[in-house]
N, C-alpha and C positions, 0 to 999 in steps of 0.2 A: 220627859223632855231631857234631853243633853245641854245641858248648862255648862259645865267643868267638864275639863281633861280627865277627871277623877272619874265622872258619869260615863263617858266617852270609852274609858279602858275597861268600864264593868258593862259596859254594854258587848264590847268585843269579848270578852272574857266570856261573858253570857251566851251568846250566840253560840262561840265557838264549843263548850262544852254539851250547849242543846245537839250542835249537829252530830258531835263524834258518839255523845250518849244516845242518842232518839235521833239515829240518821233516818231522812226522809222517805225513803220508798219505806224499810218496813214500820215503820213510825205510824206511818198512810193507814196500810194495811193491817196494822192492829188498833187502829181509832176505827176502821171501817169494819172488824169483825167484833169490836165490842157496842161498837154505836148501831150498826145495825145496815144496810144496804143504801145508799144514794145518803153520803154526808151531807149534799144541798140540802138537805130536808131540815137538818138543824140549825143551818144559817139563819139568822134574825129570829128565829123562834126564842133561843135560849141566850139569856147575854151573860151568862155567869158558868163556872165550872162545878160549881156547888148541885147544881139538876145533872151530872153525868156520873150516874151512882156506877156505872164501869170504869170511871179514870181511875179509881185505882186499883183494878187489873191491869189497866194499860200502865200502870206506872210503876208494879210491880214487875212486871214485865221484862220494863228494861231498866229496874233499879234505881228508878228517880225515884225523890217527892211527887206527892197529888201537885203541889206548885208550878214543878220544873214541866209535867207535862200540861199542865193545863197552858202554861206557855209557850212549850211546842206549839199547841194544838191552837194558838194564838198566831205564830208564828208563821204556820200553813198555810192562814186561810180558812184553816177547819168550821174555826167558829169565832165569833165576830171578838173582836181585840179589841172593843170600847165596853166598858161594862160602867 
């Protein structure tokens, strides 16, 4: 939750770095060639990044942390953002 200006400016900081790092279309596309075909399939099944033994190919990938994409991947829609 955003409480402070302080929260508020890392959250925009945040964002902004996931999109220029892990911009969305091939971000998609390499969640979708390491996860495997129809990403609905892992909605509600998995609530955590810890069972996606390919995040970090994807995240070597595009030279994040396993954190920064499991974020992304939070961020999508990929996979549920309540754990």
């Amino acid at each position: 939750m955003l409480r402070t200006d302080k929260d508020w400016e890392e959250w925009q900081a945040d964002s902004l770095a996931a999109a220029l790092l892990m911009p969305k279309k091939p971000f998609i596309q390499a969640a979708r060639d390491e996860l495997g075909i129809g990403l609905s399939v892992y909605r509600g099944k998995m609530n955590s990044c810890q069972y996606y033994e390919s995040l970090a190919r994807i995240a070597n990938q595009f030279q994040v942390s396993k954190n920064a994409a499991c974020i992304r991947l939070k961020q999508l829609g990929l996979i549920p953002s309540v754990v």
